[in-house]
PyMOL Python script that loads the backbone (N, CA, C, O; Angstrom):
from pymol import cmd

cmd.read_pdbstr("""\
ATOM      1  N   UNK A   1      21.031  -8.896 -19.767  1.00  0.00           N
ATOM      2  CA  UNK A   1      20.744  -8.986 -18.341  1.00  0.00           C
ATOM      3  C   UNK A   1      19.861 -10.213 -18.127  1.00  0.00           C
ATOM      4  O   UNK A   1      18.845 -10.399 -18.796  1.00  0.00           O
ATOM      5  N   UNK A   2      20.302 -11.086 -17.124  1.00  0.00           N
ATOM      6  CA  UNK A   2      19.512 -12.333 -16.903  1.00  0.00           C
ATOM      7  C   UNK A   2      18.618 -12.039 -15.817  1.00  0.00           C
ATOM      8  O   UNK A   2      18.777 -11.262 -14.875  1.00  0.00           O
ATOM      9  N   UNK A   3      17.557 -12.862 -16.132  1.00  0.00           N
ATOM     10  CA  UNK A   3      16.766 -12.617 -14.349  1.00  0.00           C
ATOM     11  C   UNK A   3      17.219 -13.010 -13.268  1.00  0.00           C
ATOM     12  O   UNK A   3      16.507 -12.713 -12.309  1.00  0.00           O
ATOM     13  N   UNK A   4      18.289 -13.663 -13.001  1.00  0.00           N
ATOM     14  CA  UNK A   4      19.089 -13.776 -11.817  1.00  0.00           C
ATOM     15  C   UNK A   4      19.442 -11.809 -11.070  1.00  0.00           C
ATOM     16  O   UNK A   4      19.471 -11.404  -9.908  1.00  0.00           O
ATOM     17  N   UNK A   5      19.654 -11.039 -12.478  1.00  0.00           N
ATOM     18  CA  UNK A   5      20.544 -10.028 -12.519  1.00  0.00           C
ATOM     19  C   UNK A   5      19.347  -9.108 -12.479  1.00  0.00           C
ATOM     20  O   UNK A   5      19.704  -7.962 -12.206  1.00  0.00           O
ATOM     21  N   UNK A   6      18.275  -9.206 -12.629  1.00  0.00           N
ATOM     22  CA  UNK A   6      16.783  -8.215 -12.384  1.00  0.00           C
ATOM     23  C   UNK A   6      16.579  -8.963 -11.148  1.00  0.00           C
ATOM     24  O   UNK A   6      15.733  -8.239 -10.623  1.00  0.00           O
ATOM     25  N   UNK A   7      16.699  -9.551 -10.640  1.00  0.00           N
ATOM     26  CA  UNK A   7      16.475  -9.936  -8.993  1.00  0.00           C
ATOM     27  C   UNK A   7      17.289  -9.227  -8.590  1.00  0.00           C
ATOM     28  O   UNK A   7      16.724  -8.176  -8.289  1.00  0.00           O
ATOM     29  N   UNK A   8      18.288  -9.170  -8.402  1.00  0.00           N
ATOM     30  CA  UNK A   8      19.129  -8.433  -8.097  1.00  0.00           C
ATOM     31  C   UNK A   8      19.171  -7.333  -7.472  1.00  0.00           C
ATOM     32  O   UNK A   8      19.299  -6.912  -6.323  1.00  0.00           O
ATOM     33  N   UNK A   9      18.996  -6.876  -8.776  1.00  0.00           N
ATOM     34  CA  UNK A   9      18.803  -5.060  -8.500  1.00  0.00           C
ATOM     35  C   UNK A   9      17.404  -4.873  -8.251  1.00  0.00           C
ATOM     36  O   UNK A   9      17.003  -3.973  -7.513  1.00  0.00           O
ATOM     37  N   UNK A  10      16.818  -5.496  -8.697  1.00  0.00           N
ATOM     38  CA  UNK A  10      15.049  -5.349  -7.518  1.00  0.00           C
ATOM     39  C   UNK A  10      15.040  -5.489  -6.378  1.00  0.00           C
ATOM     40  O   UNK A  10      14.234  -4.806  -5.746  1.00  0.00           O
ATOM     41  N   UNK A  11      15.851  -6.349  -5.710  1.00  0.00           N
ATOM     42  CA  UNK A  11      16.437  -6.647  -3.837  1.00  0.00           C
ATOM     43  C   UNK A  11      17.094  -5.531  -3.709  1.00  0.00           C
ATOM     44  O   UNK A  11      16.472  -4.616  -3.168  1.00  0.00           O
ATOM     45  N   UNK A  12      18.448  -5.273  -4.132  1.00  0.00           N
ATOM     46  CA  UNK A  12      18.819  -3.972  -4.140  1.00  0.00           C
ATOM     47  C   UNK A  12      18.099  -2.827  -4.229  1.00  0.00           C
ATOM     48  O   UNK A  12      18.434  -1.994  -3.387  1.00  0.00           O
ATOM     49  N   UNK A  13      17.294  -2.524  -4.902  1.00  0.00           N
ATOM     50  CA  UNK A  13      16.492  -1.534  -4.508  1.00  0.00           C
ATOM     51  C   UNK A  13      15.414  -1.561  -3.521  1.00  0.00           C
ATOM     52  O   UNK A  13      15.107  -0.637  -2.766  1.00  0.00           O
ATOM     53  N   UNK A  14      15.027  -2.380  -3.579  1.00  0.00           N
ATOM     54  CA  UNK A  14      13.242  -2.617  -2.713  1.00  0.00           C
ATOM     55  C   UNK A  14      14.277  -2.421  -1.056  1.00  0.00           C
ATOM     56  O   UNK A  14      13.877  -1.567  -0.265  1.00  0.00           O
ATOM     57  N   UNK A  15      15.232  -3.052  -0.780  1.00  0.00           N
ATOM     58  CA  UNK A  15      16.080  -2.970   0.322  1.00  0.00           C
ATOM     59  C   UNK A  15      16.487  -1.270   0.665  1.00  0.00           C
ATOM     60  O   UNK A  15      16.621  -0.797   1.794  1.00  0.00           O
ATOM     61  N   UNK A  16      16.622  -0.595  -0.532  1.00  0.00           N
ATOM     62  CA  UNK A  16      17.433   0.882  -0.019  1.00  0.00           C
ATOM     63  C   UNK A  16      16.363   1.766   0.049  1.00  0.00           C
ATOM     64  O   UNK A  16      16.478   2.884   0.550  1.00  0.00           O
ATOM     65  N   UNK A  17      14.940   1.173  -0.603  1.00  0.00           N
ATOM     66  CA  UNK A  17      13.782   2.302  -0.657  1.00  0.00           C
ATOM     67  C   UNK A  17      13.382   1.667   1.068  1.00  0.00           C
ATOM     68  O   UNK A  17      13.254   2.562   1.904  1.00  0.00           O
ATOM     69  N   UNK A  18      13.269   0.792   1.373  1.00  0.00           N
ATOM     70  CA  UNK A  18      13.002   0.508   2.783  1.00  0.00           C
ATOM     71  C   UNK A  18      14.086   1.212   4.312  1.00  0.00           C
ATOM     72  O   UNK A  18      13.745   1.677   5.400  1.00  0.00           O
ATOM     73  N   UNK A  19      15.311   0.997   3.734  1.00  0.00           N
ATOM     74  CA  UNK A  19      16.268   2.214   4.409  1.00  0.00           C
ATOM     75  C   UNK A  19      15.811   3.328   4.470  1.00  0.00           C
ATOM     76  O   UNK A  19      15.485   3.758   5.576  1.00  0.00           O
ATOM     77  N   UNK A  20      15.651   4.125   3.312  1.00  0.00           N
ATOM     78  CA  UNK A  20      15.334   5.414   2.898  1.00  0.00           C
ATOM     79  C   UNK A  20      14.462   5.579   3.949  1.00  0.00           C
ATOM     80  O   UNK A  20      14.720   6.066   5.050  1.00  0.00           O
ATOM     81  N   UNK A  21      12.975   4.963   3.378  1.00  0.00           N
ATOM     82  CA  UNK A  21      12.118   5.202   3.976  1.00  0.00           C
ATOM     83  C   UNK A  21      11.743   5.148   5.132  1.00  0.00           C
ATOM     84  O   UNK A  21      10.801   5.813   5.564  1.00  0.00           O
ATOM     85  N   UNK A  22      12.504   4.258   5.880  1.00  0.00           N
ATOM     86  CA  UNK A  22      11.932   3.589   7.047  1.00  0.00           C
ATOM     87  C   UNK A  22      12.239   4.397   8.302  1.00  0.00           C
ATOM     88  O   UNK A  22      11.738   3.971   9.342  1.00  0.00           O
ATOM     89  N   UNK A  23      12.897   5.366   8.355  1.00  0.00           N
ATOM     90  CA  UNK A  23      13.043   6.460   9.854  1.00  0.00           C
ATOM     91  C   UNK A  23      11.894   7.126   9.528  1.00  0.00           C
ATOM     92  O   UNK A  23      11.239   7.199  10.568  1.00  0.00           O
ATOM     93  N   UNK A  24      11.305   7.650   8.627  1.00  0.00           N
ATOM     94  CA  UNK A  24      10.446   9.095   7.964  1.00  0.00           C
ATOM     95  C   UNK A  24       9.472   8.210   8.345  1.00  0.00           C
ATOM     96  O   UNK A  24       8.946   8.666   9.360  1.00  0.00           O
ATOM     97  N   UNK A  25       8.811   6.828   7.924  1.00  0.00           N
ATOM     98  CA  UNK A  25       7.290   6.276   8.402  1.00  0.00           C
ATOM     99  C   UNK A  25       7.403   5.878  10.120  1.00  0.00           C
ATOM    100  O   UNK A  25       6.458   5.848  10.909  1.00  0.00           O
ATOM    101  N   UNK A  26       9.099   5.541  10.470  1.00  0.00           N
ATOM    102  CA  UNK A  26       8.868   5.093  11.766  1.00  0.00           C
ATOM    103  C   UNK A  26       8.683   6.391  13.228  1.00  0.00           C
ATOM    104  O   UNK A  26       8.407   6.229  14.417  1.00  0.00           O
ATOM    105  N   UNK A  27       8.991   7.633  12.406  1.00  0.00           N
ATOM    106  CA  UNK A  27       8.574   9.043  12.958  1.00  0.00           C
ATOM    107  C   UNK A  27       7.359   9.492  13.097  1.00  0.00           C
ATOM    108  O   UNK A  27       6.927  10.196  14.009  1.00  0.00           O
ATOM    109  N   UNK A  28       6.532   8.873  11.724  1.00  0.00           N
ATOM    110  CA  UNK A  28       5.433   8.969  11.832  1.00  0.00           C
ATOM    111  C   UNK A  28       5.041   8.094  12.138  1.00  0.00           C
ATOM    112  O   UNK A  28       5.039   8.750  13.180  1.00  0.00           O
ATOM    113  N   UNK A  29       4.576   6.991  12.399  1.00  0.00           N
ATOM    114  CA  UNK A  29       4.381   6.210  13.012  1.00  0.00           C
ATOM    115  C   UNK A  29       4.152   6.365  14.781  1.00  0.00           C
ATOM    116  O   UNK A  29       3.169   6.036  15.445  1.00  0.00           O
ATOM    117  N   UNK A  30       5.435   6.981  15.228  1.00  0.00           N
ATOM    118  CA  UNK A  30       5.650   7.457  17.206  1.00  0.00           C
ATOM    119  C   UNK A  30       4.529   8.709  17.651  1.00  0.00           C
ATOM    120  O   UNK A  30       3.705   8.852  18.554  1.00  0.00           O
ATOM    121  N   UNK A  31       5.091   9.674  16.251  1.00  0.00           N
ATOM    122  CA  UNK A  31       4.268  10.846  16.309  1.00  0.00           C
ATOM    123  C   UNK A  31       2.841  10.812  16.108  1.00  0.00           C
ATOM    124  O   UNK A  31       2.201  11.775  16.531  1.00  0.00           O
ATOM    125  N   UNK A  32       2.189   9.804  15.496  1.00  0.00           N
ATOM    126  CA  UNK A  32       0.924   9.671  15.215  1.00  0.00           C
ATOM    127  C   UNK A  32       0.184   8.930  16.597  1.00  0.00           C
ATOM    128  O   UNK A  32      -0.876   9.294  17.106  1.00  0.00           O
ATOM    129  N   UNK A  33       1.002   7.856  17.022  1.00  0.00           N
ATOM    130  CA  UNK A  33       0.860   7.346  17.873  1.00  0.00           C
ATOM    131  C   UNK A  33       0.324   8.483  19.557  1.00  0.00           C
ATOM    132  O   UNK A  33      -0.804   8.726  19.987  1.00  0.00           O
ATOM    133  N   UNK A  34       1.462   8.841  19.996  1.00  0.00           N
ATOM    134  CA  UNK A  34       1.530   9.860  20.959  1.00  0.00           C
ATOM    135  C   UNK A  34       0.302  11.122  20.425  1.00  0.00           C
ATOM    136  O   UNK A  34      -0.318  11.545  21.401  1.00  0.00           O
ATOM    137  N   UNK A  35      -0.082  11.691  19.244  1.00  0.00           N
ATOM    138  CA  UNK A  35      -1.040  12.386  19.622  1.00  0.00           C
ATOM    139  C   UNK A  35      -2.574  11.630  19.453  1.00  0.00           C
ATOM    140  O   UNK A  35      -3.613  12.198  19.788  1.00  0.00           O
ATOM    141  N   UNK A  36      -2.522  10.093  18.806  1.00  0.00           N
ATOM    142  CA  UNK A  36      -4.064  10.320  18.981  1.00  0.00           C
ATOM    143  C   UNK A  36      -3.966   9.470  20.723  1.00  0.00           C
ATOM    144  O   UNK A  36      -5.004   9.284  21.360  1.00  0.00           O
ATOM    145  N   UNK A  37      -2.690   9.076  21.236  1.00  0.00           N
ATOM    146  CA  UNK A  37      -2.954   8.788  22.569  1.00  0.00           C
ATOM    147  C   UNK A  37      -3.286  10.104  24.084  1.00  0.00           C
ATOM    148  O   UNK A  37      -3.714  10.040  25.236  1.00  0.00           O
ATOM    149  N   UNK A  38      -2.857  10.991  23.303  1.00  0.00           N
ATOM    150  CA  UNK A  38      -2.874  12.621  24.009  1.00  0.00           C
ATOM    151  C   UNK A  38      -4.489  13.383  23.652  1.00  0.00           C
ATOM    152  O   UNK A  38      -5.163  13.988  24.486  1.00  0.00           O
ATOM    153  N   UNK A  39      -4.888  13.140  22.085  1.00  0.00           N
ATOM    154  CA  UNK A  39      -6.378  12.882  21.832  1.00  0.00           C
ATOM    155  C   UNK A  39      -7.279  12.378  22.606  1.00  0.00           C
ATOM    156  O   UNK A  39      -8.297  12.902  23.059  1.00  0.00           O
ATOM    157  N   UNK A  40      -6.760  11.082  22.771  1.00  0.00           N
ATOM    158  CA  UNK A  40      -7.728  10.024  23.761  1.00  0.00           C
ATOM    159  C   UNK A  40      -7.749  10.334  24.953  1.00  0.00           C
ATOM    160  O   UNK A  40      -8.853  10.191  25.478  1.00  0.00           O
ATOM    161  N   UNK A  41      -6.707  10.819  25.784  1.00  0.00           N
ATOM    162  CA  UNK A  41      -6.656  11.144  26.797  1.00  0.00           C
ATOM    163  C   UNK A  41      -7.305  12.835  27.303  1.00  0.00           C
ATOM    164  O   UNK A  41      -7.750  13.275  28.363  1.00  0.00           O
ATOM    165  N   UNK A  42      -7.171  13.174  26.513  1.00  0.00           N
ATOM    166  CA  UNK A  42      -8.316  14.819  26.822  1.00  0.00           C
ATOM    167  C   UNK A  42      -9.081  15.499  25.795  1.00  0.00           C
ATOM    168  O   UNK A  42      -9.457  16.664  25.672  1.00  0.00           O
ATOM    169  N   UNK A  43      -9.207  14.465  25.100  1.00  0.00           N
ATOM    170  CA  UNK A  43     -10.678  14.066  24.574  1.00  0.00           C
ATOM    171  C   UNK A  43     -10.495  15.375  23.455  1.00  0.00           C
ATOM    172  O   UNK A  43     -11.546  16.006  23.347  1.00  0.00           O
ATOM    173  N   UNK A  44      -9.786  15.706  22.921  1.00  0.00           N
ATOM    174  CA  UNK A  44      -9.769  17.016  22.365  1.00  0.00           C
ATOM    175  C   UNK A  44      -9.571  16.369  20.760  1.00  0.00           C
ATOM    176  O   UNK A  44      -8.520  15.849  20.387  1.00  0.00           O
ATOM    177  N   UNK A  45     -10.520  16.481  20.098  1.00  0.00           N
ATOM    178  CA  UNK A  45     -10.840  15.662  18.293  1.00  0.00           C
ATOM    179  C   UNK A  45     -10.691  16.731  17.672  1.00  0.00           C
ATOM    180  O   UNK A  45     -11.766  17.065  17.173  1.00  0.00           O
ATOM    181  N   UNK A  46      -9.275  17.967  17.294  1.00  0.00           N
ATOM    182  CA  UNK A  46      -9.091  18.479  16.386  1.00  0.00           C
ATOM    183  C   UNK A  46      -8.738  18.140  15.483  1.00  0.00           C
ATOM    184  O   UNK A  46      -7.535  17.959  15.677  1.00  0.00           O
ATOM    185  N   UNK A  47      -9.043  17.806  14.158  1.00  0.00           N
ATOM    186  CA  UNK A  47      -8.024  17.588  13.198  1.00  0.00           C
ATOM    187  C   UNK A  47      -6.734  18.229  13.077  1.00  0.00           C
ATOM    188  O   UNK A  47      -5.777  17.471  13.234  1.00  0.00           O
ATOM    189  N   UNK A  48      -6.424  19.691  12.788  1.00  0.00           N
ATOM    190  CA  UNK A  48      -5.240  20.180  12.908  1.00  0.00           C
ATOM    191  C   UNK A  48      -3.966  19.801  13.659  1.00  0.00           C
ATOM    192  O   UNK A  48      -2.805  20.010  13.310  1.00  0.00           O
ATOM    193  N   UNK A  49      -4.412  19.212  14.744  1.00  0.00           N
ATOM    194  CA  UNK A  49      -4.055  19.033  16.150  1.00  0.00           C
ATOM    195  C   UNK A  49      -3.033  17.354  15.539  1.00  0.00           C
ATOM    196  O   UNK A  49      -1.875  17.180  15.918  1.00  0.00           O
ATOM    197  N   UNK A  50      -3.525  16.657  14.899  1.00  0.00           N
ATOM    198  CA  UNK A  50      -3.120  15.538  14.240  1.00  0.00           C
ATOM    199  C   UNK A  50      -2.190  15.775  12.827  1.00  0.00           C
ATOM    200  O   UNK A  50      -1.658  14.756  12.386  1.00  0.00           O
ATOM    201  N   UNK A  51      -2.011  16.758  12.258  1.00  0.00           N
ATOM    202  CA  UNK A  51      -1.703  17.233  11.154  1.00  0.00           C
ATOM    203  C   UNK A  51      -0.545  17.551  11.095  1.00  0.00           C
ATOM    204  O   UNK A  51       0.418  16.994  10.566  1.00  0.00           O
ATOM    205  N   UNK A  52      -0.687  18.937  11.935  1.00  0.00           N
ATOM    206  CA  UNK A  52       0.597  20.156  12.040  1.00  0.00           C
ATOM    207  C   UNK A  52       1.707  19.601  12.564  1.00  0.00           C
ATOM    208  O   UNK A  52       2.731  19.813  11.914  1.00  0.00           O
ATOM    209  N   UNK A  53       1.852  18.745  13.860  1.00  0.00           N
ATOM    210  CA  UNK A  53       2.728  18.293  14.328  1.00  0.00           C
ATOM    211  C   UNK A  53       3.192  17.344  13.149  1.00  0.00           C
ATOM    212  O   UNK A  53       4.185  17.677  12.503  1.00  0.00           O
ATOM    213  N   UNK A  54       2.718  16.524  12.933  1.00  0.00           N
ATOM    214  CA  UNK A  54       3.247  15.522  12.356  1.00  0.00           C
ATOM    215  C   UNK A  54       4.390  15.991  10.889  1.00  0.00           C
ATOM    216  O   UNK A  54       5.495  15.638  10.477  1.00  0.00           O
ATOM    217  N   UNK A  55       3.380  16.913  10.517  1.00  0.00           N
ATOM    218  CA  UNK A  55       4.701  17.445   9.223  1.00  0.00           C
ATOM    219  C   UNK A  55       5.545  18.360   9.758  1.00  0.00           C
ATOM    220  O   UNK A  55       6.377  18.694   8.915  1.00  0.00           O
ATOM    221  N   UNK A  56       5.715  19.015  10.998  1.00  0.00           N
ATOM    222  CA  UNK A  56       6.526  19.517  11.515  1.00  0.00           C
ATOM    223  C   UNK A  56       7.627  18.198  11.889  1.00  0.00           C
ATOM    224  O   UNK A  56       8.673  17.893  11.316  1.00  0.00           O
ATOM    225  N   UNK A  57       7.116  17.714  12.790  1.00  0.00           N
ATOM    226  CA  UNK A  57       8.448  16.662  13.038  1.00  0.00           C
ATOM    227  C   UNK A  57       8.953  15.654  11.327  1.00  0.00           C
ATOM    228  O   UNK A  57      10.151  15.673  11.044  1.00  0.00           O
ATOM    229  N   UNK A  58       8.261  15.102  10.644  1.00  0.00           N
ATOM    230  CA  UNK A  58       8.765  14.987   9.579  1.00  0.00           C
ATOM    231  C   UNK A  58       9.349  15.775   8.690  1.00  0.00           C
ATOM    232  O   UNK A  58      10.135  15.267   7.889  1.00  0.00           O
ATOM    233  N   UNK A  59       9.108  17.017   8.663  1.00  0.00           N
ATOM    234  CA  UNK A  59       9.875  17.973   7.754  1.00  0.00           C
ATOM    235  C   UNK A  59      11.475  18.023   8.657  1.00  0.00           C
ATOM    236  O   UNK A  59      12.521  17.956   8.011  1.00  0.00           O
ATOM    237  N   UNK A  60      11.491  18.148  10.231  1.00  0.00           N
ATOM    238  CA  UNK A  60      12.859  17.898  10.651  1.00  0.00           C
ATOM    239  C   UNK A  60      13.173  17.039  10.533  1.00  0.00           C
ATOM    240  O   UNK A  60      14.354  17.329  10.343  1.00  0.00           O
ATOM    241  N   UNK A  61      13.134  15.727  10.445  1.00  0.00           N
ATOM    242  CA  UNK A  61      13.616  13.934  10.424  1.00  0.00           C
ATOM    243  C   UNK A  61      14.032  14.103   8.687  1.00  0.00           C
ATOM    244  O   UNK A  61      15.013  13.518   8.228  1.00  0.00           O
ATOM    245  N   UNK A  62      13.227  14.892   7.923  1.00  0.00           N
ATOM    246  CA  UNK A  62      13.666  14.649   6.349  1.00  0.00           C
ATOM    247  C   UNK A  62      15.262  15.234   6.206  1.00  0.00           C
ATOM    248  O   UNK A  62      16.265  14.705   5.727  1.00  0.00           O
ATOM    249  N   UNK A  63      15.011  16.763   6.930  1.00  0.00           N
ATOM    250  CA  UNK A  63      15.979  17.681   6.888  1.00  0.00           C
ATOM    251  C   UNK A  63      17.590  17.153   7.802  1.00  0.00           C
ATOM    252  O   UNK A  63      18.707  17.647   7.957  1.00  0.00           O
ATOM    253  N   UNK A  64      16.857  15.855   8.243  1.00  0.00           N
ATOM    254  CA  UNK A  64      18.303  15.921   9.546  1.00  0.00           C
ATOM    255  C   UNK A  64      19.153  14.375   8.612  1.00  0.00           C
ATOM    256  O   UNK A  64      20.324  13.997   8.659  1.00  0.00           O
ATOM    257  N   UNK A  65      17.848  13.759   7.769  1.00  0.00           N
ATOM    258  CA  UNK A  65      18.722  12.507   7.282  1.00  0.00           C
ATOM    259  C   UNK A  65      18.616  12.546   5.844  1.00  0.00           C
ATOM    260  O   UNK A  65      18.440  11.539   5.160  1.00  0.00           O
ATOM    261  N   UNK A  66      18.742  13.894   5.324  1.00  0.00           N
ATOM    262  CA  UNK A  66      18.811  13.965   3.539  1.00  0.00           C
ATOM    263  C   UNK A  66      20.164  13.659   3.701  1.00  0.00           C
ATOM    264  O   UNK A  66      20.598  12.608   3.229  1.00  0.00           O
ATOM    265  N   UNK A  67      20.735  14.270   4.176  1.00  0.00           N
ATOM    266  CA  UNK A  67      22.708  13.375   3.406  1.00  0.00           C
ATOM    267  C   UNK A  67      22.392  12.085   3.440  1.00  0.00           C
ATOM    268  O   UNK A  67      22.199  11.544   2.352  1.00  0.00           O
ATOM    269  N   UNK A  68      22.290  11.465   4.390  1.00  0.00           N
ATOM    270  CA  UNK A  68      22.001   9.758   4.641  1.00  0.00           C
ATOM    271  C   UNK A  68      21.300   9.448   3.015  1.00  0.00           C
ATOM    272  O   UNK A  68      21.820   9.097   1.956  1.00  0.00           O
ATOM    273  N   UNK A  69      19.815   9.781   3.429  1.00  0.00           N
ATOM    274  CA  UNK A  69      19.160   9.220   2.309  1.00  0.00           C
ATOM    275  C   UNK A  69      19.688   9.620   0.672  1.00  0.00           C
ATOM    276  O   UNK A  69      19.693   8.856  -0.293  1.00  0.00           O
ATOM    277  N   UNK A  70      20.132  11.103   0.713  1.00  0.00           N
ATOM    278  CA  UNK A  70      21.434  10.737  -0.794  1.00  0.00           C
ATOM    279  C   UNK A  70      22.426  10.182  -1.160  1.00  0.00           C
ATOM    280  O   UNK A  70      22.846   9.867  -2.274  1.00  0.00           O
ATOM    281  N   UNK A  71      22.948  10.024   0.245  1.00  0.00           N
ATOM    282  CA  UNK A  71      24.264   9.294  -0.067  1.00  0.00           C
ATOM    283  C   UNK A  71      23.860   7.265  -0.546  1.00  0.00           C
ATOM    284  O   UNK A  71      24.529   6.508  -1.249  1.00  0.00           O
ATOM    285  N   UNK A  72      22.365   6.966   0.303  1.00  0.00           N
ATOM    286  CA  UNK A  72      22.200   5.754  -0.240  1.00  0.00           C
ATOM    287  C   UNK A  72      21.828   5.561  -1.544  1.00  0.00           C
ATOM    288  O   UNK A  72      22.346   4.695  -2.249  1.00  0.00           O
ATOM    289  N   UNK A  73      20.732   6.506  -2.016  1.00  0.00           N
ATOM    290  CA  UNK A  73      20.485   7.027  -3.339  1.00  0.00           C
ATOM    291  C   UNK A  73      21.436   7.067  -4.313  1.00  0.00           C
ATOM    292  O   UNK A  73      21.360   6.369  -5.324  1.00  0.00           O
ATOM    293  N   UNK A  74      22.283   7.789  -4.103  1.00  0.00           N
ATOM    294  CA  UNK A  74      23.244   7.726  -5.150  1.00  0.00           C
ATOM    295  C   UNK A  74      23.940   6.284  -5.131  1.00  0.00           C
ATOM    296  O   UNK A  74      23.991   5.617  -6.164  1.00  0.00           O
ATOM    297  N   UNK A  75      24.611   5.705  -3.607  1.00  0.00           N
ATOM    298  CA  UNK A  75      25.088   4.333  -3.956  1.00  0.00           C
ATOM    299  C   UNK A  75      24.382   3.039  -5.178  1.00  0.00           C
ATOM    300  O   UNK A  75      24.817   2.150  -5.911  1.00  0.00           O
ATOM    301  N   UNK A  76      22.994   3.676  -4.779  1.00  0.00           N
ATOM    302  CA  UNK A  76      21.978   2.886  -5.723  1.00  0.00           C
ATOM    303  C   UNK A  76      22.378   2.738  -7.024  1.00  0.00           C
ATOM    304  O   UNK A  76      22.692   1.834  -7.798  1.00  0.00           O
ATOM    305  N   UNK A  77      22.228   4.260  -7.001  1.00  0.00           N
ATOM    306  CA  UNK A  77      22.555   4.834  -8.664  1.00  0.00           C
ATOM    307  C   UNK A  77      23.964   3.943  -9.054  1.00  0.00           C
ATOM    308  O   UNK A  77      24.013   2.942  -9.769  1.00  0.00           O
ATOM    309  N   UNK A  78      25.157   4.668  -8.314  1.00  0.00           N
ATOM    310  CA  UNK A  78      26.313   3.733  -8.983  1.00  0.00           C
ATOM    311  C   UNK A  78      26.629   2.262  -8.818  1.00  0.00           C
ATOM    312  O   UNK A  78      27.623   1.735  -9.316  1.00  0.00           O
ATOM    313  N   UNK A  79      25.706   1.621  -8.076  1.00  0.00           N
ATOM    314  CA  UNK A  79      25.508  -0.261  -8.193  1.00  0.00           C
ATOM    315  C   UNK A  79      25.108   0.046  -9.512  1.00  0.00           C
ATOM    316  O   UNK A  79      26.021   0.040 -10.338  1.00  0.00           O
ATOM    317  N   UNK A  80      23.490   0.426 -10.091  1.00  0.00           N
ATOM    318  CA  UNK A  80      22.887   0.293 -10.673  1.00  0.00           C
ATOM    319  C   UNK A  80      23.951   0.352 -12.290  1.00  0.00           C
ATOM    320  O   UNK A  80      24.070  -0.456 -13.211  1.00  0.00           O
ATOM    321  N   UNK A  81      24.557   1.687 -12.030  1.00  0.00           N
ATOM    322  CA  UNK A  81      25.462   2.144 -13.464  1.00  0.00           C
ATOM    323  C   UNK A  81      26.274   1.114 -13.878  1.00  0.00           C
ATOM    324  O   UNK A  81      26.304   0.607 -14.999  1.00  0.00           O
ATOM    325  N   UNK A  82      27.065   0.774 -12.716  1.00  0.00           N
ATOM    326  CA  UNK A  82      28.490  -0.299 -12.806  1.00  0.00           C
ATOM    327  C   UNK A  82      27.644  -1.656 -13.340  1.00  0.00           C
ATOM    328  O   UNK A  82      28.112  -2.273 -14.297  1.00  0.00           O
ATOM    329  N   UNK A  83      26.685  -2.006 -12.858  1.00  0.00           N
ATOM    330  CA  UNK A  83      26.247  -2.870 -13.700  1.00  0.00           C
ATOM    331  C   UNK A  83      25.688  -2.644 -15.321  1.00  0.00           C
ATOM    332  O   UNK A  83      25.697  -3.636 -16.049  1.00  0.00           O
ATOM    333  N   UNK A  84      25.216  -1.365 -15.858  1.00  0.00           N
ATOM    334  CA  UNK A  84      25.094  -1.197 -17.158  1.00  0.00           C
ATOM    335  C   UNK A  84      26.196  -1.153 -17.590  1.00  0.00           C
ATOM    336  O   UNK A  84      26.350  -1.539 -18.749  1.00  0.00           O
ATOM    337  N   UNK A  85      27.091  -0.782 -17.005  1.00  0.00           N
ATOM    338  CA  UNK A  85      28.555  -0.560 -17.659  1.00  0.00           C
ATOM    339  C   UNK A  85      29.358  -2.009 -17.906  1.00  0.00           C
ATOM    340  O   UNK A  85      30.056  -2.374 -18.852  1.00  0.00           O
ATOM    341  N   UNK A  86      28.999  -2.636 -16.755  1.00  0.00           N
ATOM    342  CA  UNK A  86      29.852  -4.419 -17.121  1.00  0.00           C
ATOM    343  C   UNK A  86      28.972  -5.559 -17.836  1.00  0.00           C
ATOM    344  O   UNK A  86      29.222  -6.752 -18.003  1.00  0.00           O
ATOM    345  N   UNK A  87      28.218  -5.038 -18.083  1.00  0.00           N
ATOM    346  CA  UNK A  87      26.948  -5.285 -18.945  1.00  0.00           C
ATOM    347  C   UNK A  87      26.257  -6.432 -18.484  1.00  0.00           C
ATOM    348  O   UNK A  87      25.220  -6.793 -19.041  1.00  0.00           O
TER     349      UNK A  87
END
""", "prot")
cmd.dss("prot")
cmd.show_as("cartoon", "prot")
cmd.util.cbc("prot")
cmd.orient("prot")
């Protein structure tokens, strides 16, 4: 394997972990947003209040785009194979 060919699959990956990832932080991200702006606005500094929601709506965003995120996962996987395999 040349380092042309570890670039490669390091772009290739660093690219599909950013797919993966990037609805699940940009959920959190809206959701974090909207309650410490709902915080600010009636002044109410629970912690819980910042918490609960947030893994509630991320536990649905995980649950609604696991096919997505396996199906890229695995594409990973078989780039990754087909290249051990053609050596």
């Amino acid at each position: 394997m040349t380092g042309a060919d570890v670039l490669d699959v390091s772009r290739d990956a660093l690219l599909t972990m950013l797919i993966v990832a990037g609805p699940l932080m940009l959920v959190a991200l809206v959701v974090g947003l909207g309650i410490g702006l709902f915080q600010a606005l009636t002044q109410i500094q629970e912690m819980t209040l910042t918490f609960v929601p947030k893994m509630i709506t991320m536990v649905l965003v995980f649950l609604l785009l696991a096919p997505f995120m396996g199906r890229m996962l695995g594409g990973l996987m078989e780039r990754i194979a087909e290249r051990i395999v053609s050596g």
